[in-house]
mmCIF file of the N, C-alpha and C atoms, coordinates in Angstrom:
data_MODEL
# 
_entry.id   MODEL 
# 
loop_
_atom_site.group_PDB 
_atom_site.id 
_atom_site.type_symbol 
_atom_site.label_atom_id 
_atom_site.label_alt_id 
_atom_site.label_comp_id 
_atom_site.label_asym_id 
_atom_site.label_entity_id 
_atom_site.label_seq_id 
_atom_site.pdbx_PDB_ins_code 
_atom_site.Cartn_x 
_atom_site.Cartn_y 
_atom_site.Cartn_z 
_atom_site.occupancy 
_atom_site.B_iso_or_equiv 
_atom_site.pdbx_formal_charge 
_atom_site.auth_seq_id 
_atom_site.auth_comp_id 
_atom_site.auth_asym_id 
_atom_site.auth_atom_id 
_atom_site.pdbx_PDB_model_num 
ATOM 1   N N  . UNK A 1 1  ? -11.336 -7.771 -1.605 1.00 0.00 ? 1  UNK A N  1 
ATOM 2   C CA . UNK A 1 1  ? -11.453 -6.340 -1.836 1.00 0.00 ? 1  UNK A CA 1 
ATOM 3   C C  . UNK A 1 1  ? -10.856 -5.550 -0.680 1.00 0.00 ? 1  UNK A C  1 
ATOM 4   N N  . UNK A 1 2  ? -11.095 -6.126 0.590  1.00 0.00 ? 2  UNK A N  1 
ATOM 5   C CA . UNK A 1 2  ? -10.582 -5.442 1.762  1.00 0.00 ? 2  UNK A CA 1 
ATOM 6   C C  . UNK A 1 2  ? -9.014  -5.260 1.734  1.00 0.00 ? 2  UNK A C  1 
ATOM 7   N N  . UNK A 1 3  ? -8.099  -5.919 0.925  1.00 0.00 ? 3  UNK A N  1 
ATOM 8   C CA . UNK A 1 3  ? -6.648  -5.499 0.434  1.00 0.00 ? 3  UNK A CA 1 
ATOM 9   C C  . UNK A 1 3  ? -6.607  -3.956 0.309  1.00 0.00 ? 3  UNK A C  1 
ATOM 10  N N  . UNK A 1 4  ? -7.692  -3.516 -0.475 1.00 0.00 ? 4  UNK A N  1 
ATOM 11  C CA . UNK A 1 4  ? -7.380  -1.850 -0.862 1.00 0.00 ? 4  UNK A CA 1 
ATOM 12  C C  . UNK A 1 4  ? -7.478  -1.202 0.278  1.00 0.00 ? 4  UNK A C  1 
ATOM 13  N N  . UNK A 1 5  ? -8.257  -1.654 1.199  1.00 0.00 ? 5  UNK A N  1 
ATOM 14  C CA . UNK A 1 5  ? -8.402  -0.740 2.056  1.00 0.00 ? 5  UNK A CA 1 
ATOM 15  C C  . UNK A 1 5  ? -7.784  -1.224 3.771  1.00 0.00 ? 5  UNK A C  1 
ATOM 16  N N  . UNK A 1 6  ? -6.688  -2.385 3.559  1.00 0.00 ? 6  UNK A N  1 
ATOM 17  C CA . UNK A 1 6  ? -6.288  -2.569 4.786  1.00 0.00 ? 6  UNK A CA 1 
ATOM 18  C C  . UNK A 1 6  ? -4.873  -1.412 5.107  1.00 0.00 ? 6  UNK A C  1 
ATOM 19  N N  . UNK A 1 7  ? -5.451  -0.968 5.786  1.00 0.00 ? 7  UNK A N  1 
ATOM 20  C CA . UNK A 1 7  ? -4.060  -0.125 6.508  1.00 0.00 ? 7  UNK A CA 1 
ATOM 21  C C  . UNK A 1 7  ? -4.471  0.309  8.132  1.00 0.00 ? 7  UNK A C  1 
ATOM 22  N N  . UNK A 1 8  ? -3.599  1.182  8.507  1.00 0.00 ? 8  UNK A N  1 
ATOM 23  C CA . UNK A 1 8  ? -3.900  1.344  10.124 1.00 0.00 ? 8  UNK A CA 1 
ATOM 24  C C  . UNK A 1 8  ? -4.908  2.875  9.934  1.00 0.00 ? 8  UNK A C  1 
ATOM 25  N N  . UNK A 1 9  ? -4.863  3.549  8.993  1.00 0.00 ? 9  UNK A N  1 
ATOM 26  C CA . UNK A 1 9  ? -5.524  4.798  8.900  1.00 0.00 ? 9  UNK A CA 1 
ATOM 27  C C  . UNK A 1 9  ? -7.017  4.787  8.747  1.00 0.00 ? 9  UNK A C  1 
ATOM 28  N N  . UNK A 1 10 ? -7.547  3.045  8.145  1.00 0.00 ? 10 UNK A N  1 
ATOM 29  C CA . UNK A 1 10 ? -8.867  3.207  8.350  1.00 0.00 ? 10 UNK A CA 1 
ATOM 30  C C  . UNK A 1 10 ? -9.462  1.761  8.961  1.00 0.00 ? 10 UNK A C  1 
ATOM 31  N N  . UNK A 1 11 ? -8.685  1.479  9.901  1.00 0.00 ? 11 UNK A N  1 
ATOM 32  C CA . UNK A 1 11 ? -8.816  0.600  11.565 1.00 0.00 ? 11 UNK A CA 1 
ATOM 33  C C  . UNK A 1 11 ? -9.591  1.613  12.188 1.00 0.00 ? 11 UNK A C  1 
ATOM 34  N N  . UNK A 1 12 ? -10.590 0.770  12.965 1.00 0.00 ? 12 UNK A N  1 
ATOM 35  C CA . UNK A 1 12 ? -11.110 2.016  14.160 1.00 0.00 ? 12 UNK A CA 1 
ATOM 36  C C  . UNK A 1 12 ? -10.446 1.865  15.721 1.00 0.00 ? 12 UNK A C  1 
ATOM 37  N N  . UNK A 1 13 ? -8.865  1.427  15.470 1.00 0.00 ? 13 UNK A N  1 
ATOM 38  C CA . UNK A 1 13 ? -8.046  1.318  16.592 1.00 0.00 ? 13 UNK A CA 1 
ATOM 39  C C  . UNK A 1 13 ? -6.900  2.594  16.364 1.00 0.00 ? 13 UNK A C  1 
ATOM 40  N N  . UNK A 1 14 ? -7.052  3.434  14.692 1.00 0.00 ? 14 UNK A N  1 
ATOM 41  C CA . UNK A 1 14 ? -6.024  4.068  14.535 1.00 0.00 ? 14 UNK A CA 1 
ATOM 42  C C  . UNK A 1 14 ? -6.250  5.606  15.189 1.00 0.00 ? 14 UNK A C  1 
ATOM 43  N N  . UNK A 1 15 ? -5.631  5.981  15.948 1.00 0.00 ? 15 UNK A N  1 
ATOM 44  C CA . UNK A 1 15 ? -5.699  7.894  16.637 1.00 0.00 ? 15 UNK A CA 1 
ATOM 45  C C  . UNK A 1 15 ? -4.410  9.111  16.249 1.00 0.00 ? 15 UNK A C  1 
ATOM 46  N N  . UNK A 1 16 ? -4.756  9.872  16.028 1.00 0.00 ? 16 UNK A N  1 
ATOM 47  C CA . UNK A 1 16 ? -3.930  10.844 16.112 1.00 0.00 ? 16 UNK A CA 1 
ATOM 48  C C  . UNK A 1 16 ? -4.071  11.658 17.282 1.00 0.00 ? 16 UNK A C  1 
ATOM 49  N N  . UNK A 1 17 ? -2.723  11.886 17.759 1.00 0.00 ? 17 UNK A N  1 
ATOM 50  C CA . UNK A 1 17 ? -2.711  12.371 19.604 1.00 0.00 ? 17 UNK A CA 1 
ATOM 51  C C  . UNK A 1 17 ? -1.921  13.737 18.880 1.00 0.00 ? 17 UNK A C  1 
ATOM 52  N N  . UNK A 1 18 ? -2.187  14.898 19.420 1.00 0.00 ? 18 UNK A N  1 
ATOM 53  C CA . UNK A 1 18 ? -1.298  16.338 19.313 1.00 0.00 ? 18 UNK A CA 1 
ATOM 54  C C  . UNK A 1 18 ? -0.875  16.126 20.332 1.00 0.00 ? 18 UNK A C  1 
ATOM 55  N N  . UNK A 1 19 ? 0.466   16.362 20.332 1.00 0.00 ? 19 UNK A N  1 
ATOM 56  C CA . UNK A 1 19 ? 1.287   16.556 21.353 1.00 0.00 ? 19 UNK A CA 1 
ATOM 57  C C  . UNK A 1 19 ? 2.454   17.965 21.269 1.00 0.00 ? 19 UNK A C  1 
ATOM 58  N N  . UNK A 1 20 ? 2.859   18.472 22.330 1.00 0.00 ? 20 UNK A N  1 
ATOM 59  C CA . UNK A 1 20 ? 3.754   19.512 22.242 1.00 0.00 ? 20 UNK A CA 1 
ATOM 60  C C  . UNK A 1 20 ? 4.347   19.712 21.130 1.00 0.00 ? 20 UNK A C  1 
ATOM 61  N N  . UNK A 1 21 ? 5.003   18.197 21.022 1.00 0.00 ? 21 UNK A N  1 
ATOM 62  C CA . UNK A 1 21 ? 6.204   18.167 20.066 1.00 0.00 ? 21 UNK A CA 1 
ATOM 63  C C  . UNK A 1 21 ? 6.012   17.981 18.667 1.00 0.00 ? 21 UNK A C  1 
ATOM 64  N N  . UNK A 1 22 ? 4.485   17.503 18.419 1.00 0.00 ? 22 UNK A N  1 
ATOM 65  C CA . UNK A 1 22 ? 3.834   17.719 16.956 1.00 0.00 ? 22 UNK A CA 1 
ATOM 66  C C  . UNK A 1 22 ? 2.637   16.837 17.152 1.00 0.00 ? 22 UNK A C  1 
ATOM 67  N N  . UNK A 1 23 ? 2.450   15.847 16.047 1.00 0.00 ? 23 UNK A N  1 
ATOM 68  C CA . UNK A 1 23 ? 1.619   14.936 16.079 1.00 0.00 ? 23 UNK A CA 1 
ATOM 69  C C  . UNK A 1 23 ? 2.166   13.187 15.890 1.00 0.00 ? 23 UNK A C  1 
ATOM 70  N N  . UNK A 1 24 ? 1.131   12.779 17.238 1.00 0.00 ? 24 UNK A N  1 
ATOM 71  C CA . UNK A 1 24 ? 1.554   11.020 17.118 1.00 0.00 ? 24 UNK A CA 1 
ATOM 72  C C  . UNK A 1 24 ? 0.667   10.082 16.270 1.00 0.00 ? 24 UNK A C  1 
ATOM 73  N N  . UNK A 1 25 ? 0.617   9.469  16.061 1.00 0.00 ? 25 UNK A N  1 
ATOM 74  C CA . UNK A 1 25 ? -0.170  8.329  15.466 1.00 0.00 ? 25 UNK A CA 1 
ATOM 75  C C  . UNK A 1 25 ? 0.291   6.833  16.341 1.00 0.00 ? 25 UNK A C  1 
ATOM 76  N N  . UNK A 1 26 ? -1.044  6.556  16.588 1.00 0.00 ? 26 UNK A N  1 
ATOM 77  C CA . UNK A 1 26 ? -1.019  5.218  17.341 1.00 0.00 ? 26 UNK A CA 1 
ATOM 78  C C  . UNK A 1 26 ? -2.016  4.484  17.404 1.00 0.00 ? 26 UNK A C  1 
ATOM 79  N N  . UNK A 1 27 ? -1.659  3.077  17.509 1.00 0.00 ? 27 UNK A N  1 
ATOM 80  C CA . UNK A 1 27 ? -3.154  1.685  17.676 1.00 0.00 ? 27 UNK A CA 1 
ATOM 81  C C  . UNK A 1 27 ? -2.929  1.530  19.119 1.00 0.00 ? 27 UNK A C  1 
ATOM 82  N N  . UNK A 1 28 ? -4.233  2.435  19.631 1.00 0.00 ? 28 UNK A N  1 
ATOM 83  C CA . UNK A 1 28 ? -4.792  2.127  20.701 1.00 0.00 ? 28 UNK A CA 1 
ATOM 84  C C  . UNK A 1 28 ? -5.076  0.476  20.965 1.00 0.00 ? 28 UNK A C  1 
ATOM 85  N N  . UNK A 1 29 ? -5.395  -0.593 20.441 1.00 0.00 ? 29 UNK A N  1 
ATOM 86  C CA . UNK A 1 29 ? -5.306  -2.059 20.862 1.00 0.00 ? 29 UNK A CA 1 
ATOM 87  C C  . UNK A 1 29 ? -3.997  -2.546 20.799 1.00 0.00 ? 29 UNK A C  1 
ATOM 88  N N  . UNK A 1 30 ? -2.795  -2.411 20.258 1.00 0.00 ? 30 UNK A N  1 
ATOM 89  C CA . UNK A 1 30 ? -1.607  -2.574 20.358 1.00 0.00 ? 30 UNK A CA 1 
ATOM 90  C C  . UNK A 1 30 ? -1.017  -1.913 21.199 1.00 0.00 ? 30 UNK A C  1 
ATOM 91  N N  . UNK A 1 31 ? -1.000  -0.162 20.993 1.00 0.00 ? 31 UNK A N  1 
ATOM 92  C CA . UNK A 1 31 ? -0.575  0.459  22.041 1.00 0.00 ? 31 UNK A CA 1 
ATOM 93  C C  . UNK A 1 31 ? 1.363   0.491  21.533 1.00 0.00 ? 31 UNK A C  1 
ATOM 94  N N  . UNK A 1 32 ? 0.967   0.635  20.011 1.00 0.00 ? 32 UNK A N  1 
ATOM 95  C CA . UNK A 1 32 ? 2.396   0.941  19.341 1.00 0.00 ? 32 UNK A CA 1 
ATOM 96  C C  . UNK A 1 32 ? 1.769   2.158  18.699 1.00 0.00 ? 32 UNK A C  1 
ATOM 97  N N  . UNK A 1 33 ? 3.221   2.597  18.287 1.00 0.00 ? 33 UNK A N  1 
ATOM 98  C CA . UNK A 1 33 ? 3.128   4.158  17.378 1.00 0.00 ? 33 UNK A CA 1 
ATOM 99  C C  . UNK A 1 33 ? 3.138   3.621  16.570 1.00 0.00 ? 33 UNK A C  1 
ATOM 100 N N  . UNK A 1 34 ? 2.465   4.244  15.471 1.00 0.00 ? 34 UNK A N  1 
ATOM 101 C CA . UNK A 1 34 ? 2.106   3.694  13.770 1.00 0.00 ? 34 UNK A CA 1 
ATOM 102 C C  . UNK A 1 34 ? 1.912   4.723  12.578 1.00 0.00 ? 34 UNK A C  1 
ATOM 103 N N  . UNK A 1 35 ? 2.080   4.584  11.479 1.00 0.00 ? 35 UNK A N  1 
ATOM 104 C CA . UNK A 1 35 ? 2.327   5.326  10.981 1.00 0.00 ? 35 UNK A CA 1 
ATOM 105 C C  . UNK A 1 35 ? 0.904   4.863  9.591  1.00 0.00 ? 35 UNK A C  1 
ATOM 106 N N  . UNK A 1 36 ? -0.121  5.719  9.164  1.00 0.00 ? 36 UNK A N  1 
ATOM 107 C CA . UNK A 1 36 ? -0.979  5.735  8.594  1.00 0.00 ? 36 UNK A CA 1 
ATOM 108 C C  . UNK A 1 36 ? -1.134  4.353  7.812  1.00 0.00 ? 36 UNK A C  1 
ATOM 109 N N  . UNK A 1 37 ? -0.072  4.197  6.474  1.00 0.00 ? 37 UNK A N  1 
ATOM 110 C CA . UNK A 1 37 ? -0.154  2.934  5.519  1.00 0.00 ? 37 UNK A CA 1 
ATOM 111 C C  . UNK A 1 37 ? 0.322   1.817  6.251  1.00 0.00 ? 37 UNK A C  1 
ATOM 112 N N  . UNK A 1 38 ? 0.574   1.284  7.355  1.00 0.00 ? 38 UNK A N  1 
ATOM 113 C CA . UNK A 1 38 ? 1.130   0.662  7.985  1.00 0.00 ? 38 UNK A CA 1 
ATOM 114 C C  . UNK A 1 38 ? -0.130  -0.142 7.779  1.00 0.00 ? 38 UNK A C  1 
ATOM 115 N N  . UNK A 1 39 ? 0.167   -1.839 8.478  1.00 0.00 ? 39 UNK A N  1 
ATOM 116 C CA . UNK A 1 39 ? -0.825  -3.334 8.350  1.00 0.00 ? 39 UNK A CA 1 
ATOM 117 C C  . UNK A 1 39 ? -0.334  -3.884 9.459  1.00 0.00 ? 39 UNK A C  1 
ATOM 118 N N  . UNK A 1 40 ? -1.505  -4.376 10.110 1.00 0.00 ? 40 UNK A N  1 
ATOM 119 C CA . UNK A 1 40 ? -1.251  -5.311 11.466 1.00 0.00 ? 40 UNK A CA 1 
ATOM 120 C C  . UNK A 1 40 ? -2.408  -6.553 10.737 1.00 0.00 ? 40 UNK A C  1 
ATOM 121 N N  . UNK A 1 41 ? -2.452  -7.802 11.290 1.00 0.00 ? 41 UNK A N  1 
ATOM 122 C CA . UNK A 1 41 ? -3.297  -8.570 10.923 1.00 0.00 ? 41 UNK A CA 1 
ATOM 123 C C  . UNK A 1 41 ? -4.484  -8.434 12.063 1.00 0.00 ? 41 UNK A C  1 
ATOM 124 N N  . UNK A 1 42 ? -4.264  -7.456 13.181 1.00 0.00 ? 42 UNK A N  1 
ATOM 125 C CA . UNK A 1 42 ? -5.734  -6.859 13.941 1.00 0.00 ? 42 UNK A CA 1 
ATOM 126 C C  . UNK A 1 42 ? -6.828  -5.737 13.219 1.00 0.00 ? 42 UNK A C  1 
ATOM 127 N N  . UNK A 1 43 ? -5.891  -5.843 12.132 1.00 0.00 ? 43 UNK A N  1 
ATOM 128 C CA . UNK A 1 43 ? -7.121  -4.360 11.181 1.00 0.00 ? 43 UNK A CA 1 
ATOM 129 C C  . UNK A 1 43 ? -8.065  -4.713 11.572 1.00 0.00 ? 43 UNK A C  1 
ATOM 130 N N  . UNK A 1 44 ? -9.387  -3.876 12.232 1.00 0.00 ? 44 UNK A N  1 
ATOM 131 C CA . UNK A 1 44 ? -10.744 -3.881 12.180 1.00 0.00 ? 44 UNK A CA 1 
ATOM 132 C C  . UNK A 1 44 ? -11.251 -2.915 11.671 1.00 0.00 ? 44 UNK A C  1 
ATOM 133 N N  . UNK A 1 45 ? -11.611 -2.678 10.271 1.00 0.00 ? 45 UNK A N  1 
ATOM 134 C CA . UNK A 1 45 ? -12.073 -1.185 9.843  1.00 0.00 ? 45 UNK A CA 1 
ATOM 135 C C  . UNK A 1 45 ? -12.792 -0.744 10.347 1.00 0.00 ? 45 UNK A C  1 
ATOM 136 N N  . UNK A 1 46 ? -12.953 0.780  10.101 1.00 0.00 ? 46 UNK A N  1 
ATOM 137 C CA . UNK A 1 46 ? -14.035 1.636  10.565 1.00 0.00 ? 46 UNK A CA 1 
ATOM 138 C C  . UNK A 1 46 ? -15.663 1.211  9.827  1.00 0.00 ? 46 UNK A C  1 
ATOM 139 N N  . UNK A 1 47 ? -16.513 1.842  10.614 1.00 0.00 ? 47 UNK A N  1 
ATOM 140 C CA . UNK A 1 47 ? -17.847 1.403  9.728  1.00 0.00 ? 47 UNK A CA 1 
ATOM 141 C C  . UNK A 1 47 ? -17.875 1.855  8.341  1.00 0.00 ? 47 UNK A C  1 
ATOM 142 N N  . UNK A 1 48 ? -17.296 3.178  8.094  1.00 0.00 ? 48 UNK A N  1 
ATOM 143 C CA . UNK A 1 48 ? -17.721 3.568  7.187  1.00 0.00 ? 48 UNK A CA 1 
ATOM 144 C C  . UNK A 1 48 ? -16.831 3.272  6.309  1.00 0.00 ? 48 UNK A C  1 
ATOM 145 N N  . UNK A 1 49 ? -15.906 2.604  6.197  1.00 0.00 ? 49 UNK A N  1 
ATOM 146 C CA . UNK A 1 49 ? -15.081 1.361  5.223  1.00 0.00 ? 49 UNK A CA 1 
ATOM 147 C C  . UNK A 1 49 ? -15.733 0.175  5.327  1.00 0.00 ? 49 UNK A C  1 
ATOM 148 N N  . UNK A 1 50 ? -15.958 -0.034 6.101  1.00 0.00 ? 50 UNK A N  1 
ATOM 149 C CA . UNK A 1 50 ? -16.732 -1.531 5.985  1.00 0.00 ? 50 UNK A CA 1 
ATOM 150 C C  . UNK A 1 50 ? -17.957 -1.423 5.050  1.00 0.00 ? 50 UNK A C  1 
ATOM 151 N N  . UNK A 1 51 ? -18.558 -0.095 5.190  1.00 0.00 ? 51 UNK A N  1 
ATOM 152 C CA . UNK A 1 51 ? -19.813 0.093  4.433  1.00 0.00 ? 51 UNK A CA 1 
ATOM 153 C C  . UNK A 1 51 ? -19.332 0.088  2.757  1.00 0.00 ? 51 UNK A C  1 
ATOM 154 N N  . UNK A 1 52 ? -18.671 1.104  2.712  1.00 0.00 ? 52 UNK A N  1 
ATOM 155 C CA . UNK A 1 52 ? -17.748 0.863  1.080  1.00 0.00 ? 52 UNK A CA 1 
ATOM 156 C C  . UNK A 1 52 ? -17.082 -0.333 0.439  1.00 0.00 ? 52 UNK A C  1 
ATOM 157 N N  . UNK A 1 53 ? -16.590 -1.242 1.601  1.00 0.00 ? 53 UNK A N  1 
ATOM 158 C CA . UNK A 1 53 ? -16.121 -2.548 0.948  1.00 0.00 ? 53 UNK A CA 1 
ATOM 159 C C  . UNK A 1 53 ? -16.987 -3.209 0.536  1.00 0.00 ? 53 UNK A C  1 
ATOM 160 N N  . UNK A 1 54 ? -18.448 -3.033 1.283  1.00 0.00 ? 54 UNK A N  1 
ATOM 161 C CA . UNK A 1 54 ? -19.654 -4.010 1.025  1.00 0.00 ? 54 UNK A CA 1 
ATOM 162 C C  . UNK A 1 54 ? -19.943 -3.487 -0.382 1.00 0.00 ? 54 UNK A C  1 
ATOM 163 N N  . UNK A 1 55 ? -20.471 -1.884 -0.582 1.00 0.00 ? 55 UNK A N  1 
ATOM 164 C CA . UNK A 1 55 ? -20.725 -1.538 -1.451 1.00 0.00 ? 55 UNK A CA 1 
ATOM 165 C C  . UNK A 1 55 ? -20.333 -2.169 -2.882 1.00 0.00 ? 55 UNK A C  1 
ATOM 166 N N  . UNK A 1 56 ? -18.724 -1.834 -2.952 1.00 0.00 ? 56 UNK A N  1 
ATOM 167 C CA . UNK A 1 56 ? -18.202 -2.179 -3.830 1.00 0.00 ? 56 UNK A CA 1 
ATOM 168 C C  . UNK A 1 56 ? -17.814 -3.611 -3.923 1.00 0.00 ? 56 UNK A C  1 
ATOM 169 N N  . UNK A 1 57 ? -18.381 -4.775 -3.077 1.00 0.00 ? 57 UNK A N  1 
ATOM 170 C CA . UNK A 1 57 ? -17.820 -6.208 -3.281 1.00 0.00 ? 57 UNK A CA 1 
ATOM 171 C C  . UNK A 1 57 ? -19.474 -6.152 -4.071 1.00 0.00 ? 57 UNK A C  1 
ATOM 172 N N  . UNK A 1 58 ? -20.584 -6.026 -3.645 1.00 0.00 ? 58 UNK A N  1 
ATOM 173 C CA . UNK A 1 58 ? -21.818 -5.831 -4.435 1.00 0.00 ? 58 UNK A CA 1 
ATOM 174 C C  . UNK A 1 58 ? -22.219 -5.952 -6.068 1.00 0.00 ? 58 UNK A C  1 
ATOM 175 N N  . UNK A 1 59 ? -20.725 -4.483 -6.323 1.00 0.00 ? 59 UNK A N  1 
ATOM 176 C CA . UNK A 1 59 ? -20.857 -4.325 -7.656 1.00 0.00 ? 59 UNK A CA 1 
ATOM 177 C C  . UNK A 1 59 ? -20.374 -5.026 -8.872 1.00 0.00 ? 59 UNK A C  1 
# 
């Protein structure tokens, strides 16, 4: 189930930084720029995906 929801946007390594020049996106544990739908095999979701995957592996 965690397929639907692997991307870098709901990792709790993924940040959005404002910067002058607009906005960055980056994995703070990599320490690359990334771009939301993007997949690393370090995904660690956020809790509150983890809570929904449970939910819905449940049902």
């Amino acid at each position: 189930m965690s397929k639907n929801f692997h991307c870098c946007a709901t990792c709790q390594h993924y940040r959005i930084l404002k910067t002058p020049s607009g906005t960055a996106t980056r994995c703070d544990r990599l320490g690359y720029e990334t771009k939301p739908a993007y997949q690393f095999n370090c995904w660690n979701p956020k809790d509150q995906v983890r809570q929904l995957i449970d939910k819905r592996e449940q049902s």
